[in-house]
N, C-alpha and C positions, 0 to 999 in steps of 0.2 A: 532591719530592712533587708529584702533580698535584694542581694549585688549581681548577680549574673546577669540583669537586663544592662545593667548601669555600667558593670566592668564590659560586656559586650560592645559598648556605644562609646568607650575611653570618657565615664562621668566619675568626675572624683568625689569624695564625699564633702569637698568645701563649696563644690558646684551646686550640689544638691543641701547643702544648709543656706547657701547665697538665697538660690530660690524659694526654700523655705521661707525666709524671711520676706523676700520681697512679693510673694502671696499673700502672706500673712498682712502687708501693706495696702493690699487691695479690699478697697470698700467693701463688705460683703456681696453686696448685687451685683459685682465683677469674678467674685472669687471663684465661684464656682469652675467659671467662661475659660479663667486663668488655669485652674488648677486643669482642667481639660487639655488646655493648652499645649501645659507642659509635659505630658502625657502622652499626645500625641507625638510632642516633637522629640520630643528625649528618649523615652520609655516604649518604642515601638507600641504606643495606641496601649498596654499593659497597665490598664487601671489598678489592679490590685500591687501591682508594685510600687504604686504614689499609694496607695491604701497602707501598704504594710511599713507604713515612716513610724 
């Protein structure tokens, strides 16, 4: 995965397996809404950096 969105925004890699997980929790017909989400709020809006897990 690249770190430089993650280290830029202080996301540690236990923050980013928590969420793994807990997308992975989500029904599918949310997942996607989720995985955006997180994208947004963590990964300055940088899809291919939630892409590159």
């Amino acid at each position: 995965m690249k770190t430089a969105t993650l280290e830029r925004n202080g996301i540690s890699k236990e923050v980013v397996a928590l969420i793994s997980r807990l997308v992975d929790l989500i029904p599918s017909s949310g997942r996607r809404c989720a995985m955006g989400d997180v994208a947004l709020s963590l990964l300055d809006g940088k899809h291919r950096v939630a892409e590159a897990k």
